[in-house]
C-alpha positions in Angstrom: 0.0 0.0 0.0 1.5 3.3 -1.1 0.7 6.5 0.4 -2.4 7.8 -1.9 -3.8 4.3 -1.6 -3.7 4.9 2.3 -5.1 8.1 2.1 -8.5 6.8 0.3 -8.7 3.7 3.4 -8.8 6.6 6.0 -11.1 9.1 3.7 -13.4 6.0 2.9 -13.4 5.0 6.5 -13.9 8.0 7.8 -17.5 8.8 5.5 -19.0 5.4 6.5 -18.4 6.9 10.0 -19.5 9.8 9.1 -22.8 8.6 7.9 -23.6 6.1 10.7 -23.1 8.8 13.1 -25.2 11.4 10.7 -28.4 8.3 11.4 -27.2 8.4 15.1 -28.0 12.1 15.4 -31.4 12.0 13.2 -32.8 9.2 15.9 -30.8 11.9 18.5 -33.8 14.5 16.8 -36.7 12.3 16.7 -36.0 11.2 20.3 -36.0 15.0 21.2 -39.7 15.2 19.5 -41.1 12.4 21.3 -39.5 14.1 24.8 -41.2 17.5 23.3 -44.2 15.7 22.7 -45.0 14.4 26.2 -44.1 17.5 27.4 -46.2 20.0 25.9 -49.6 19.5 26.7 -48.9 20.4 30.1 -47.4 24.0 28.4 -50.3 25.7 29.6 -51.5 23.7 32.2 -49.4 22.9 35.0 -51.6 23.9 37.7 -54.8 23.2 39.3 -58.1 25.7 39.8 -56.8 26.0 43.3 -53.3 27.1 42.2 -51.6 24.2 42.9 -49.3 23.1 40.7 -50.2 19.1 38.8 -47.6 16.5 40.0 -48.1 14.9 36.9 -46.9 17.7 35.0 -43.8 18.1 37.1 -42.8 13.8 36.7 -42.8 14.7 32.8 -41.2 18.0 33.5 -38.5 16.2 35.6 -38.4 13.4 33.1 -37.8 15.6 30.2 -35.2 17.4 31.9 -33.2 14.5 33.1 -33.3 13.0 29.4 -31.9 16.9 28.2 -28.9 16.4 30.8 -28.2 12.8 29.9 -28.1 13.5 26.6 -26.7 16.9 25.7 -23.7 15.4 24.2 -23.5 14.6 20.0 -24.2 11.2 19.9 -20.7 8.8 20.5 -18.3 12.4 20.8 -15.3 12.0 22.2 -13.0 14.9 22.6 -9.4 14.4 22.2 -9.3 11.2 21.6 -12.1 8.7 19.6 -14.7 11.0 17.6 -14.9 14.3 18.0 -16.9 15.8 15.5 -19.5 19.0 15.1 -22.6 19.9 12.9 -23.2 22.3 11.0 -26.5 24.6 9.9 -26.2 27.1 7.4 -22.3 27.9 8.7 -23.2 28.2 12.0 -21.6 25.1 14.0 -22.9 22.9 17.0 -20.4 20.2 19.4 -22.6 20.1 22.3 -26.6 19.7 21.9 -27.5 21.0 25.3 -25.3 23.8 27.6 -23.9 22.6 30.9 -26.1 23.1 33.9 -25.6 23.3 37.8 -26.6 20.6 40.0 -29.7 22.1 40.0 -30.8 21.5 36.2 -32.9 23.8 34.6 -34.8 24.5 37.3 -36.0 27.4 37.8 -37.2 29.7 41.3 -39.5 32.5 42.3 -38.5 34.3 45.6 -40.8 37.1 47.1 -42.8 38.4 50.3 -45.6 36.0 51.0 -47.4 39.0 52.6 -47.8 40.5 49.0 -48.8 37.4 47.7 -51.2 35.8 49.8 -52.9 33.6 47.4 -49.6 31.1 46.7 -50.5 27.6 47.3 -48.1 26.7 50.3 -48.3 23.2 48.9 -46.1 24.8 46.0 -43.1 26.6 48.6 -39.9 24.9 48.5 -38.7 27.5 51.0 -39.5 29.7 53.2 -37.9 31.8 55.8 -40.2 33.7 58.7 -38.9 36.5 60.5 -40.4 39.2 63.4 -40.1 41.6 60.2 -40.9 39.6 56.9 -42.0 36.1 55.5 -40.0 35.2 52.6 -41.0 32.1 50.6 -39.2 30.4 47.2 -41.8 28.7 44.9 -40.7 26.6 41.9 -41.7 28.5 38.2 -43.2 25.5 36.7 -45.0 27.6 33.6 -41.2 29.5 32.9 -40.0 26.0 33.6 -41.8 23.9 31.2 -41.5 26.9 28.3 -37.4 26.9 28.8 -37.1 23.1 28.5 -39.9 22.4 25.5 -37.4 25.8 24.1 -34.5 23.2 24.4 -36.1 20.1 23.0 -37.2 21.9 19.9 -33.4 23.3 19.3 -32.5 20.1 20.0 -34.7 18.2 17.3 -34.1 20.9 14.6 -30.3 20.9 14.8 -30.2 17.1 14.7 -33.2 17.3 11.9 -31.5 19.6 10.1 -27.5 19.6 10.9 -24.8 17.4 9.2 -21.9 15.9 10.5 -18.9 17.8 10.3 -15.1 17.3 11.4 -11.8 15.5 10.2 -13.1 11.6 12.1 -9.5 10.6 10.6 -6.9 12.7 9.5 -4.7 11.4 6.4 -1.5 13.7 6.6 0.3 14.6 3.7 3.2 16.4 5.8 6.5 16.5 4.4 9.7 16.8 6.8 11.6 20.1 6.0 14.3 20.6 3.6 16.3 22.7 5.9 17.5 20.5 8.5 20.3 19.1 10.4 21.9 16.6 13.1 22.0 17.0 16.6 25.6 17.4 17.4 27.4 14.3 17.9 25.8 11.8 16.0 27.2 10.9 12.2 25.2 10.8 9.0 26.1 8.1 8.0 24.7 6.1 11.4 21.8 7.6 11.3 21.2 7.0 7.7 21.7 3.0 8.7 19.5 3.4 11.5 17.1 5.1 9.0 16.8 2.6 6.7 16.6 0.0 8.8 13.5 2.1 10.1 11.9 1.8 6.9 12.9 -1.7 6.1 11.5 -2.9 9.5 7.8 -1.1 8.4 7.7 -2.8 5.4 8.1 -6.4 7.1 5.8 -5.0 9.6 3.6 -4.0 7.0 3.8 -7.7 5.8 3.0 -9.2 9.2 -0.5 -6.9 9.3 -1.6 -8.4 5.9 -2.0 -11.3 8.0 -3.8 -9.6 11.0 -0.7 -9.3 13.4 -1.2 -7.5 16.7 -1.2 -3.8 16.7 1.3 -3.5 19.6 4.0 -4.3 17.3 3.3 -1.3 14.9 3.0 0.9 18.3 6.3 -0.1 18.9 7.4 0.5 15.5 6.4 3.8 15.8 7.5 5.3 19.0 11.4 3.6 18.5 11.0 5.2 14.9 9.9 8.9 16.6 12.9 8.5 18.8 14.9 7.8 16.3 13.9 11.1 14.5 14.8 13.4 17.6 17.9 13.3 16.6 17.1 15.8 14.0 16.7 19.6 14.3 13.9 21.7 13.7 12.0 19.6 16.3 8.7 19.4 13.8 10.5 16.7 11.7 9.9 14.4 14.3 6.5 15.8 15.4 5.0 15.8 12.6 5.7 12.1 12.3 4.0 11.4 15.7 1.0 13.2 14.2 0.5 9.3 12.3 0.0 7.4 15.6 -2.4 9.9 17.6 -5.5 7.8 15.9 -5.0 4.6 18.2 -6.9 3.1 19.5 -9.3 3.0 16.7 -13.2 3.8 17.7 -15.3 1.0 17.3 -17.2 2.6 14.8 -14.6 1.8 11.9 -15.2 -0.9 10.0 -11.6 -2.2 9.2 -9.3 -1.8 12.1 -6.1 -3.9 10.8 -6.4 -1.6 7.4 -6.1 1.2 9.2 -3.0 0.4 11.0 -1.7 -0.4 7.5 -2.8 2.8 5.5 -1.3 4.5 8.4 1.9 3.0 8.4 2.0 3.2 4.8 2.0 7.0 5.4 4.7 6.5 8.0 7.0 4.9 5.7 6.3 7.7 3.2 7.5 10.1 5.2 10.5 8.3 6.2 11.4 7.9 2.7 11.3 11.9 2.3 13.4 11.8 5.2 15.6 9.8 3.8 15.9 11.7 0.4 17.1 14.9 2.3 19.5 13.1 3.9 22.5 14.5 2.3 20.8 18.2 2.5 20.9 17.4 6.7 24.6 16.3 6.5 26.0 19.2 5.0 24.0 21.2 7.1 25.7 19.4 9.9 29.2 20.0 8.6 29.8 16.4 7.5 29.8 17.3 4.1 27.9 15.4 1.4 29.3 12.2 0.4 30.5 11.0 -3.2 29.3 8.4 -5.2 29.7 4.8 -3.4 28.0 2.0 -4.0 27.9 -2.0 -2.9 27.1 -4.1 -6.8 27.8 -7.4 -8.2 31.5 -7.4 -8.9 33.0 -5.1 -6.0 32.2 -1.6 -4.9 32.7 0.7 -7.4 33.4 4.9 -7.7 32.6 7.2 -9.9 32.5 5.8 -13.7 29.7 5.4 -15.6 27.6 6.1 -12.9 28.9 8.7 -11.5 28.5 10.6 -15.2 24.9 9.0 -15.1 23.9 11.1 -11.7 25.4 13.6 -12.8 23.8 14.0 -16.2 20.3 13.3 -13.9 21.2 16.2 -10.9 21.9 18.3 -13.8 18.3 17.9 -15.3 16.7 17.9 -11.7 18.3 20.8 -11.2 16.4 22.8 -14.0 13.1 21.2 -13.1 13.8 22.9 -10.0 14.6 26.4 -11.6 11.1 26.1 -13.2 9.3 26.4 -10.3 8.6 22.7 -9.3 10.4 21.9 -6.0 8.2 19.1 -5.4 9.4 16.8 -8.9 12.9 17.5 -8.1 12.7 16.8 -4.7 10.9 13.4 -6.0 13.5 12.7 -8.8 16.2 13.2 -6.4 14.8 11.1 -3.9 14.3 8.5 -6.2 18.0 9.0 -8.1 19.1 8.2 -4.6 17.2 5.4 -4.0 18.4 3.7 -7.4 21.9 4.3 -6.2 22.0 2.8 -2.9 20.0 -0.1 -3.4 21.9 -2.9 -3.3 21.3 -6.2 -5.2 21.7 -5.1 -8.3 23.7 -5.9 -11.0 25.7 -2.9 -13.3 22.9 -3.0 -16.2 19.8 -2.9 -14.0 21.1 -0.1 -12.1 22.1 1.1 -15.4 18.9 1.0 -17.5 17.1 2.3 -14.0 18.9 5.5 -13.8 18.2 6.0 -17.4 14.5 5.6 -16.7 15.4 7.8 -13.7 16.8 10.7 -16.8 13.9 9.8 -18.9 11.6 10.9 -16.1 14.0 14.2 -15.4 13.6 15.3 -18.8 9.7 14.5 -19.3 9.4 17.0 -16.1 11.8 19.8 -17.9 9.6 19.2 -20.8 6.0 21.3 -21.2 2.6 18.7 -20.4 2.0 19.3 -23.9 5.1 18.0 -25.5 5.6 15.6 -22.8 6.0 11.3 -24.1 3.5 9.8 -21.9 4.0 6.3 -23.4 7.9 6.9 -22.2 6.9 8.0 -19.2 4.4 5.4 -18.0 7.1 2.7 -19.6 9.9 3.9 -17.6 7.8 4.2 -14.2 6.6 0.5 -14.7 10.3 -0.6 -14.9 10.9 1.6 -11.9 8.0 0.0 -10.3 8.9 -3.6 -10.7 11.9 -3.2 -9.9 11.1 -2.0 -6.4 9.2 -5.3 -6.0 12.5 -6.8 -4.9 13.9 -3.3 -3.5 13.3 -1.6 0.3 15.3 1.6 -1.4 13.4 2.2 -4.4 9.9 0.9 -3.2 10.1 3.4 -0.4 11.7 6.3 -2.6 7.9 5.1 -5.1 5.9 5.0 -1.9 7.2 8.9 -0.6 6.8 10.7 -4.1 4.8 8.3 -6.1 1.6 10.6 -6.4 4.2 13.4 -7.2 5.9 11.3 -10.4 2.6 10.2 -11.7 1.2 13.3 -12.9 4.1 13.3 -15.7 1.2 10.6 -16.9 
């Protein structure tokens, strides 16, 4: 699974979430009606002839309210962590359905001088206090009451009638690490671009092992060694943004397909270890440890400069005018993926020959105007590129970073 494949398992997760809640918070409304419902034909009838006020119409008064406070949240939110979500009506937004309230509810209280009102129904005080001077009594306002909670309930069923679900249920992050930055002091490039690599080629076996419905632990692992690994690296967001990928777990029920999320987010992971990778040279000059020539392990014994070395530098020559025109992102994908036909190891002199020159013929289709571009040469050469990373951690993960990047050369 490459990155853009990963991307469309968490946005097509994420909608059938989306809509299950969206039937979640239409029920949410009709259960609001029904509450309404019961409610309202004691609007204007709460009280007897004598001015006392009808029990039965504070049980569904008190009934009504308790369902308000047991269920002002959106239906299965969960903030910072699980789903967290809002609607939205007409661009104004909703995340709670009801206010918070006191202990008391939404009750609500009368207080005045029982000598000025003589006629209350003492089977309606809650409270009184008596004094040589004045007689002060607190009666519940059932009629306010009732109006403020049927008020709620019909805010209530309109929003979840009429508002949709809104909010990112999964994020897929299309971050890439920055250009311009460098080693902590003290540890070598070239260690860290073993450690690196190793990184990457311990996801893709990982990514193997979740094919067959391995344990998530081990990809939590995975992740938080990688994230350490990456603290070695300055500015501090390089290795923050990568921590952004594991936030998600655990996964809320709701989602259909656990074990392909883990994937489609470590797919992203490994993408963005493979853009790590391909700046790799950028961070150790930065550092002061200079960039490092040619070398490479083939079939035959190790071999400098040559051929290949012209090769490259025919290709960083080309990269470096699709970069002059304005398209930082194809150069930074060609040079990534120049690297990653270098370094791999495993191959013999023609294969790494005839892939650097699908490597040029990919350089020069992005120097070249969409209009005058050979597609048929450039979907040839990224097939070759592509089966040859079958067999290859280097160049698959190099095809997995910047693989929606080359493609649009189609």
């Amino acid at each position: 699974m490459n990155g853009e494949e990963a991307r469309v398992v968490i946005r097509s997760q994420a909608e059938a979430v989306r809509q299950r809640l969206q039937l979640l918070v239409r029920e949410r409304g009709r259960q609001a009606e029904a509450q309404a419902a019961a409610l309202r034909p004691w609007q204007r009838n709460t009280t007897t002839f004598t001015g006392r006020f009808r029990p039965e119409a504070i049980a569904a008064l008190d009934e009504a309210e308790s369902w308000l406070i047991g269920n002002r949240e959106l239906p299965e939110y969960e903030f910072g962590g699980g789903l967290y979500y809002w609607l939205e009506r007409r661009g104004i937004t909703k995340s709670r359905l009801v206010p918070d309230t006191d202990s008391g509810g939404f009750k609500q209280y009368e207080t005045f001088h029982l000598a000025e009102n003589p006629r209350v129904n003492r089977a309606n005080i809650v409270n009184e206090v008596r004094t040589s001077e004045f007689h002060i009594v607190t009666v519940r306002n059932v009629p306010a009451e009732v109006d403020f909670v049927l008020g709620m309930l019909d805010d209530m069923a309109s929003w979840c009638r009429k508002g949709e679900v809104r909010g990112d249920l999964l994020t897929a992050p299309d971050s890439a690490p920055s250009r311009h930055g460098r080693l902590v002091p003290g540890v070598l490039a070239r260690n860290f671009s073993a450690d690196l690599g190793e990184a990457i080629a311990a996801g893709r076996r990982l990514d193997r092992e979740l094919s067959a419905n391995a344990s998530s632990e081990t990809l939590e692992a995975w992740l938080n060694a990688t994230q350490e690994l990456l603290r070695l690296l300055r500015p501090e967001s390089i290795g923050s943004d990568f921590s952004g990928l594991s936030w998600v777990f655990p996964f809320h029920s709701f989602f259909p397909d656990h074990n392909a999320l883990r994937r489609a987010y470590l797919a992203l992971a490994i993408e963005y270890l493979g853009k790590v990778e391909s700046h790799m040279p950028d961070y150790a000059e930065a550092s002061g440890q200079g960039v490092p020539s040619v070398s490479m392990s083939i079939t035959g014994g190790n071999f400098y400069g040559g051929q290949f070395a012209a090769q490259i530098a025919n290709i960083n020559s080309t990269i470096a005018s699709v970069q002059h025109q304005g398209n930082p992102d194809m150069a930074q994908a060609l040079q990534g993926l120049q690297q990653a036909v270098s370094s791999q190891p495993g191959l013999i002199d023609d294969q790494r020959q005839d892939l650097l020159d699908n490597v040029q013929y990919l350089a020069e289709a992005a120097q070249t105007p969409p209009d005058r571009r050979n597609r048929g040469i450039v979907r040839a050469a990224l097939t070759a590129l592509t089966v040859a990373a079958a067999s290859g951690e280097h160049l698959q993960a190099a095809l997995d970073a910047w693989g929606g990047v080359l493609n649009t050369l189609t």
